[in-house]
Structures are given as structure tokens and as C-alpha cells.
C-alpha positions in Angstrom: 53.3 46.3 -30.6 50.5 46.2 -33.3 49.5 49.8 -32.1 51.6 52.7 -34.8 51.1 56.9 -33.3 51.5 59.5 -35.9 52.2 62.7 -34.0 51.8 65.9 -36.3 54.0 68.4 -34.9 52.7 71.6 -37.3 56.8 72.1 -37.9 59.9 70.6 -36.8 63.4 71.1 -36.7 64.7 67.8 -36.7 63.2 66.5 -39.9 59.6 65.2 -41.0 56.8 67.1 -39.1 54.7 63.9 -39.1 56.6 61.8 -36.3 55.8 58.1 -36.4 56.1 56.1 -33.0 56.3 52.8 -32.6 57.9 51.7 -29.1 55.9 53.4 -25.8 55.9 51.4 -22.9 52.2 51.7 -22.1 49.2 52.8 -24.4 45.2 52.9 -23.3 42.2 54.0 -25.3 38.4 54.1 -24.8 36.1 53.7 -27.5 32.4 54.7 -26.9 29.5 54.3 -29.3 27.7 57.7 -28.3 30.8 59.4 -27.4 32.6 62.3 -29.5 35.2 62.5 -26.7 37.2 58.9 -27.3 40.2 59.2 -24.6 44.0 57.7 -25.3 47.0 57.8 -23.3 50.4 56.3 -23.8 53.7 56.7 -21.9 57.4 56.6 -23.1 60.4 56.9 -22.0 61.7 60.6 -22.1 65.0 61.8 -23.0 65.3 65.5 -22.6 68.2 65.6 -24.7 66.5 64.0 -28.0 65.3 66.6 -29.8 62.5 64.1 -31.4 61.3 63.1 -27.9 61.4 66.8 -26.8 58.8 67.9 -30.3 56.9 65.1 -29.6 55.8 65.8 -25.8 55.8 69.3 -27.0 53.8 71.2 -23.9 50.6 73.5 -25.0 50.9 72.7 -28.8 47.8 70.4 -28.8 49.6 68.2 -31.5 47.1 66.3 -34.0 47.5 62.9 -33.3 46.9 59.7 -35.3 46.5 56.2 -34.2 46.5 53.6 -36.3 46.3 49.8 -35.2 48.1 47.5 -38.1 47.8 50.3 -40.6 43.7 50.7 -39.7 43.1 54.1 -38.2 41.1 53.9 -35.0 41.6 57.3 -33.6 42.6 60.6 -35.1 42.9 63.1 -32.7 44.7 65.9 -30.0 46.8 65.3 -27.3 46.2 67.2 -24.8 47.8 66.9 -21.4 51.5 65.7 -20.4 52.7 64.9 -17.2 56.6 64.6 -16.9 58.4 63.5 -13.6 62.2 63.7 -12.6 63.9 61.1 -9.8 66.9 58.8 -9.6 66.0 56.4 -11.9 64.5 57.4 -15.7 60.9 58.5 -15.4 58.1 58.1 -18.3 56.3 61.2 -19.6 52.4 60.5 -19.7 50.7 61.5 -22.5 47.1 62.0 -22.7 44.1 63.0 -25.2 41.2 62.2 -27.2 39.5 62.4 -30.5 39.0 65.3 -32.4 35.3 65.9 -32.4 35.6 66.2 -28.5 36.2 69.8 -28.3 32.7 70.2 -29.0 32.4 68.6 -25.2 34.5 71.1 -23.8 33.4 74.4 -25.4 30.4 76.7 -25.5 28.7 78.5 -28.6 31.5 81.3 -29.6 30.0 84.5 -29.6 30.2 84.6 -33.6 27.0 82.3 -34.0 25.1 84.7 -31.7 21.9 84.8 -31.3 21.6 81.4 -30.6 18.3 81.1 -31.4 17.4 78.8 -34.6 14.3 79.1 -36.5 13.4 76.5 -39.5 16.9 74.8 -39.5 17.1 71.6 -39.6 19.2 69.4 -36.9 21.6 69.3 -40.2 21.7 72.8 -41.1 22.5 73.4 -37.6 25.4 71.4 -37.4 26.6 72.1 -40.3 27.0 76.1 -39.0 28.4 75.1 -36.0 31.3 73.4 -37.9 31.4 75.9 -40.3 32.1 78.3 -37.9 34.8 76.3 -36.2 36.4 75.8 -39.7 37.2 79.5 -40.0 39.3 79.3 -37.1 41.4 75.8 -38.6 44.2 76.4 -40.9 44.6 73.5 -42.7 42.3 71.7 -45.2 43.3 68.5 -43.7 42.1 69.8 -40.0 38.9 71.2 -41.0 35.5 69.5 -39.4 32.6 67.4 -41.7 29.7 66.0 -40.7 28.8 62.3 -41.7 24.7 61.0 -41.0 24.2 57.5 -41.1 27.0 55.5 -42.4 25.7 51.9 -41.8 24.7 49.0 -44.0 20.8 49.3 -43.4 19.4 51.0 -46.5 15.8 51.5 -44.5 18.1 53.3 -41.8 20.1 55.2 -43.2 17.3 56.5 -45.0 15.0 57.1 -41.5 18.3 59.1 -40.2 18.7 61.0 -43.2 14.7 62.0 -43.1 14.8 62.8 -39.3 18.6 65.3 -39.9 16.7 67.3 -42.9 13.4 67.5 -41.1 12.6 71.2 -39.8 13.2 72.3 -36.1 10.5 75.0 -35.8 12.6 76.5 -32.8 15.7 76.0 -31.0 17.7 77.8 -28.6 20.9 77.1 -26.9 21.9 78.4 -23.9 24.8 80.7 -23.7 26.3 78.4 -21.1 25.3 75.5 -22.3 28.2 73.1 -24.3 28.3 72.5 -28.2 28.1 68.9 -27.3 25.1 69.2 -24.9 23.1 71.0 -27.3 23.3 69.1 -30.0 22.5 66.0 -28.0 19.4 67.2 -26.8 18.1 68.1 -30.5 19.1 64.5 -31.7 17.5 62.8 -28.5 14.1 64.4 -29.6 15.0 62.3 -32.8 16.4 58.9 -31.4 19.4 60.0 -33.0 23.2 59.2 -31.4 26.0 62.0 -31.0 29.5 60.6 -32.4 32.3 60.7 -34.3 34.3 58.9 -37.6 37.9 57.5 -36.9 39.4 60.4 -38.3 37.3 62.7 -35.9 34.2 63.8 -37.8 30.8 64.4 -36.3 29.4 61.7 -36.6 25.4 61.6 -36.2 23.6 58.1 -36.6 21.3 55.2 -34.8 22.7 52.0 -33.4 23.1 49.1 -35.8 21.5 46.5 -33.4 20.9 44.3 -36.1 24.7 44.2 -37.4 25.8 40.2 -37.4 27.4 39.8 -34.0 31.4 39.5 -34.0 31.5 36.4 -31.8 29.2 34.0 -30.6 30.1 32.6 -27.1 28.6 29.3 -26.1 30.0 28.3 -22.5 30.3 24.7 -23.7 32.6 25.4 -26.6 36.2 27.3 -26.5 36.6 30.3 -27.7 39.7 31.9 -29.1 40.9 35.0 -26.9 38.5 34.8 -24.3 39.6 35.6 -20.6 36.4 36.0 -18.2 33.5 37.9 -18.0 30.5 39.1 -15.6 27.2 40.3 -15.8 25.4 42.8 -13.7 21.8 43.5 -12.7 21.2 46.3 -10.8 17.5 46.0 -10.0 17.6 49.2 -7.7 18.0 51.7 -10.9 14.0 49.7 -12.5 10.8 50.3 -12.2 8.0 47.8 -12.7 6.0 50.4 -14.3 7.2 53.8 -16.0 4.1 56.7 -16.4 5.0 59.6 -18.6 2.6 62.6 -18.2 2.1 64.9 -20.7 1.5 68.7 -19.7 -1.6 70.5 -21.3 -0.4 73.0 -24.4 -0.7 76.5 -23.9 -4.6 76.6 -24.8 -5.1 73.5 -22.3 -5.1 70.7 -24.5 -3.0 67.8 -25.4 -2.2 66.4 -22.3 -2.3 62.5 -21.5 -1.2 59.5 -19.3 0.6 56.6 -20.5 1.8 53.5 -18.4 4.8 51.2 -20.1 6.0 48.1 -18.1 9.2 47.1 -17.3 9.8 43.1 -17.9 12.9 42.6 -16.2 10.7 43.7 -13.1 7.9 41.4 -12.5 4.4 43.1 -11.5 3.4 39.9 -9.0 7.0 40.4 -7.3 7.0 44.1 -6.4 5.5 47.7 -7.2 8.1 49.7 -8.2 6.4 52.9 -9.7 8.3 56.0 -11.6 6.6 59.0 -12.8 7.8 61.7 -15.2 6.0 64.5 -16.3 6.7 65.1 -20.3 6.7 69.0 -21.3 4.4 69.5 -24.4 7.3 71.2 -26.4 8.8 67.1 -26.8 9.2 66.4 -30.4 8.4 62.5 -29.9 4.9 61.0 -28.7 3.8 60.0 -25.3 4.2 56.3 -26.0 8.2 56.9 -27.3 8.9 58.9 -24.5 7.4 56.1 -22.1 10.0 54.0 -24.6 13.0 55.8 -24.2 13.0 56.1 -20.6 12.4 52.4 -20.1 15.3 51.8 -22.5 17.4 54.1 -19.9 16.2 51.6 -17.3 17.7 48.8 -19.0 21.1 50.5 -18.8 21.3 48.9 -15.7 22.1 45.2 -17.1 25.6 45.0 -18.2 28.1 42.2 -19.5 31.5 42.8 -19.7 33.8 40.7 -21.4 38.0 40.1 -21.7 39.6 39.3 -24.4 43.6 38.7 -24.5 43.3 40.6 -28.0 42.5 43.8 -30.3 41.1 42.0 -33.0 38.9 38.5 -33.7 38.8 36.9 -37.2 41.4 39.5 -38.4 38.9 42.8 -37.4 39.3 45.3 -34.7 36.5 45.2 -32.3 34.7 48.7 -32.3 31.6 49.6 -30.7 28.4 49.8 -32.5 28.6 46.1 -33.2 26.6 43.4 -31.3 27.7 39.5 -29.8 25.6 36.9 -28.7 26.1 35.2 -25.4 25.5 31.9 -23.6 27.0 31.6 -20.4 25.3 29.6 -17.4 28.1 31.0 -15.0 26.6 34.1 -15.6 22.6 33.2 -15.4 22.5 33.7 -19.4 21.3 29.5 -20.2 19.8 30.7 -23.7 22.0 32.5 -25.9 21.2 36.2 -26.0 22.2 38.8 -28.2 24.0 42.4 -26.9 24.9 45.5 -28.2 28.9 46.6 -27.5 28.9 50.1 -26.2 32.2 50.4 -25.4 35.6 49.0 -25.7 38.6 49.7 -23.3 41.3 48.7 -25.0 45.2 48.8 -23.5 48.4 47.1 -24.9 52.1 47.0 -23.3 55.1 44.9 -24.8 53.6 42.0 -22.6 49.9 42.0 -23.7 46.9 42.9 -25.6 43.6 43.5 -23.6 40.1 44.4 -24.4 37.5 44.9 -21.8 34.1 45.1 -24.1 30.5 46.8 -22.0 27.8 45.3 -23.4 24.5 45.9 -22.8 20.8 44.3 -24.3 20.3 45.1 -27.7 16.9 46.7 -26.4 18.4 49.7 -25.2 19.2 51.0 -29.0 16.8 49.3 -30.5 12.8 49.3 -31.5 12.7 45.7 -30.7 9.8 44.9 -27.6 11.9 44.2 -24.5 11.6 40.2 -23.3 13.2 39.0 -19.6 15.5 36.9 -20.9 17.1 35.9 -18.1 13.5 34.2 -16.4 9.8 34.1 -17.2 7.9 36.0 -15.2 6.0 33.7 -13.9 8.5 31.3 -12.9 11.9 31.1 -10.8 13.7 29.1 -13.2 16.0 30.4 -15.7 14.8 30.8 -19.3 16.0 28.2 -21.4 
């Protein structure tokens, strides 16, 4: 197997605390690009009586775990649950976890940053004291939490991302039962910014890179090297042919608005398919980026998912946060057609490699004006 799991067991008996494995019989991870909780879980065969096995699958010690495919690191993280079985034939222990910024998904604001109410931070400074407090509680220099903003190639970008994390919050409260994770979401949401993490488990907090050169280019009419199937979904229930945010009236009755965005993918002469949401006047984006954002939510519901027999293509592991284009008749896509890899589901056994990629249109990330690409809306056929 290509896939290497360095297990840090804090202390050992039995030699090296840092426990290398290289033969599991089973070993799954999901990679999502607006996830700081990226799941793994691999399964071995246990022998109670090796003391190596036994610190490894070590119950309740939350061991820091590594994963590293060919010597790149694709997940650094905790392992957090074990499930061991005992019958007449030898049983595998299942061991599961995920990376390391996800405990920010699964705990609340500690008393120690209380009041939770922020007053000219910035979404940085915010971050940074949430992290700081957790770093007072983590013993090792090695373990301790940093935030990254904006690591991608677009100069323009990166600079945008880096304005919009220094630019003061005038207010900001979180809610005492509110998740780490769900709070900061909702500040970077304001600010078309995207909650993840680095490989080696950072908070990560950055846009999508849409306009990164795709990783394949699939033409239907040509082979392609690792490819197994795919499908394409349109779920046409989950649109609206037109979207109409409502902005409420400020507190001395002014400010409010109407504004009407269409959906393409929904042609007006077909149906009426109207959505309303009201937009409270504390939203720190416009009425016409709100009416944006929720028709980018819309298109959510067109997905293409792809198999490939393998981990990487052209010597590189596919991650998400990349894009591919796509021309597939079987599939109604007759003109090739750019998407944006949101997640990779990734499993390996000492048969195969296999990697399930969710991709959806580029438009959903992206400032780019949606177009139907599957048909013009004023015709039946397919565009071409």
C-alpha cells in the first residue's frame, strides 16, 4: 500500500513513541474543501498479545495521528474511536478519527474566553484568541494550533482574503451553546470566506481557487488513464426560477429593499418557481450578494461524481480545492464544462486504490455569472 500511518503514542514501552504502520487491511478517508473535520478510518489485525498493536489501539488516549501517502502528508490528526470484536476466527480492531482542526466542531467557547462578546476584532484577531486559548491547554510545541489565511497562487486573492480577515467586526457575539466551528463560520460567511484546515491540521481560512488549472480534462471520445465511471445529478426540486431577498428596515426605518436574482438552470417560460428570504439589516454583505449566495446554494444541487481506480494522476494526489473539466454525452454534458472538486472519498485495501471525487459547477465558489450549460433556455436541445 502507498498509504504510510504514523501513530504518536505520547510514550511507550516498547521502543520509539512515534509507531509507523504500513500493513492494515482496510483504510478510508474523506477530504472536504470547507471541512475542518476530515474523517479516516483503517482496520488491522489485532493481536492482544503484541505489545506494539496493544499502544497503538490504545483506548481513551486520543493518539496524534499522521497520514502520509508516498511520503506527502495528507492528514495529520486524532484518532478517536476504536471498536474491537472477539469470535472464533481473528477479528480486526476499527480505528477511526479525523483531522486535527475538528475539535473546533465538537466543542463550545470554554468559559476562559468569557464574555463572548467581541468588539472591534477583526475575524483574525478573533481566531487567533480562540487558538490561543486552546494552546494553553497543549503541551507540546509540536501540538499547538496556527492559523494560515489564504495560501493559494492568486496574488489578487490572497490579497482580497487578507483585507476581508484584518477588516473590523464592529460586534460579535457567540452564543454560549453555540460550537467554535459554527461561530466562526458564520463571521467568515458574512465575508465569502471558507472554514478549513492545512494537512497538518491548522485553521485554515481562505476562498475557493475556481480558477486553478483543472487536474484532468475528460473528453468522452478519448481514454483516460484511471477512469472508472461517473454520474451526474440534477435535482431541480431543491431551485427556484427566481430568488428575492428582502431587506428589513434599520432601527430608525430605513435601508430596506427588494432584490430579484434569476436562476438559469430554471427557465422562467417553463415554470414559476418563486423563493423568498427576508435579509436582517445586521448582514455584513449587500442585498445583491446575498441574492448571490443563496442562488450559489441553489446550485449545490448539480453534482458529478467521478471514479478513479487511483490516488494520484500525473504523479499528484487529488485534493479538493482543485477544479476538472468534463465532456461526457452519457451524462448530458456535450460541451466540455469546467467543475470545482469539493470532496474526495478516498479508500485503499491490498487489492485497490479508489477515489470517488463530488464535483460541483465552478459557480457555486465563484464570482463568475452562472450560464445553463447543460441547454439554452430557449431550446430543448443540449448546448453544444
Amino acid at each position: 500500500m502507498a498509504i504510510t500511518l504514523k501513530v504518536n503514542t505520547r510514550q511507550s514501552d516498547t521502543g520509539d513513541k512515534i509507531r509507523t504502520v504500513r500493513f492494515f487491511n482496510d483504510f478510508e478517508m474523506n477530504l472536504k474543501y470547507d471541512s475542518i473535520a476530515d474523517t479516516f478510518m483503517f482496520t488491522f489485525l489485532f493481536d492482544p498479545n503484541n505489545a506494539e498493536h496493544a499502544e497503538i489501539a490504545c483506548v481513551s488516549h486520543y493518539h496524534e495521528c499522521s497520514i502520509y501517502y508516498d511520503n506527502e502528508l495528507l492528514i495529520n490528526g486524532y484518532m478517536l474511536s476504536q471498536g474491537f470484536k472477539d469470535s472464533a476466527k481473528p477479528e480486526l480492531v476499527h480505528i477511526g478519527g479525523y483531522s486535527k482542526a475538528g475539535v473546533f466542531e465538537d466543542c463550545d467557547m470554554p468559559t476562559s474566553l468569557y464574555p463572548l462578546e467581541s468588539n472591534g476584532l477583526s475575524l483574525r484577531q478573533i481566531c487567533q484568541r480562540i487558538l490561543d486559548n486552546f494552546n494553553t491547554h497543549i503541551r507540546s510545541k509540536e501540538g499547538k494550533f496556527k492559523l494560515f489565511v489564504a495560501p493559494i497562487s492568486k496574488t489578487a486573492a490572497s490579497s482580497r482574503i487578507v483585507q476581508k480577515m484584518d477588516a473590523t467586526i464592529p460586534k460579535s457575539t457567540a452564543k454560549e451553546s453555540e460550537n467554535i466551528k459554527s461561530y466562526i463560520t458564520g463571521l467568515a460567511t458574512k465575508k465569502n470566506l471558507v472554514l478549513s484546515h492545512t494537512p497538518e491540521g491548522d485553521l485554515l481560512i481562505t476562498e475557493a481557487n475556481t480558477e486553478a488549472l483543472p487536474v484532468f480534462d475528460y473528453d468522452d471520445t478519448k481514454q483516460m488513464v484511471g477512469f472508472v465511471d461517473m454520474d451526474l445529478n440534477f435535482n431541480g426540486q431543491a431551485m427556484h426560477s427566481h430568488i428575492t431577498i428582502i431587506r428589513q428596515a434599520s432601527q430608525d426605518g430605513g435601508n430596506a429593499a427588494e432584490y430579484t436574482i434569476r436562476n438559469p438552470f430554471v427557465p422562467v417560460a417553463a415554470v414559476f418557481r418563486p423563493k423568498v428570504i427576508v435579509m436582517s439589516s445586521g448582514d455584513d454583505v449587500t442585498i445583491k450578494e446575498f441574492a448571490e449566495n443563496e442562488l450559489r446554494k441553489e446550485l449545490k444541487a448539480i453534482t458529478l461524481n467521478i471514479t478513479l481506480d487511483r490516488g494520484k494522476l500525473n504523479g499528484v494526489f487529488i485534493r479538493p480545492n482543485n477544479t476538472c473539466k468534463v465532456k461526457n454525452r452519457k451524462v448530458f454534458l456535450y460541451k466540455s464544462v469546467r467543475w470545482f472538486i469539493e470532496s474526495v472519498n478516498f479508500k485503499v485495501n491490498a487489492d485497490q486504490e479508489t477515489s470517488v471525487l463530488t464535483c460541483v459547477p465552478t459557480y457555486v465558489y465563484s464570482d463568475e455569472k452562472p450560464l445553463n450549460f447543460f441547454v439554452d433556455i430557449h431550446k430543448n436541445l443540449p448546448r453544444i
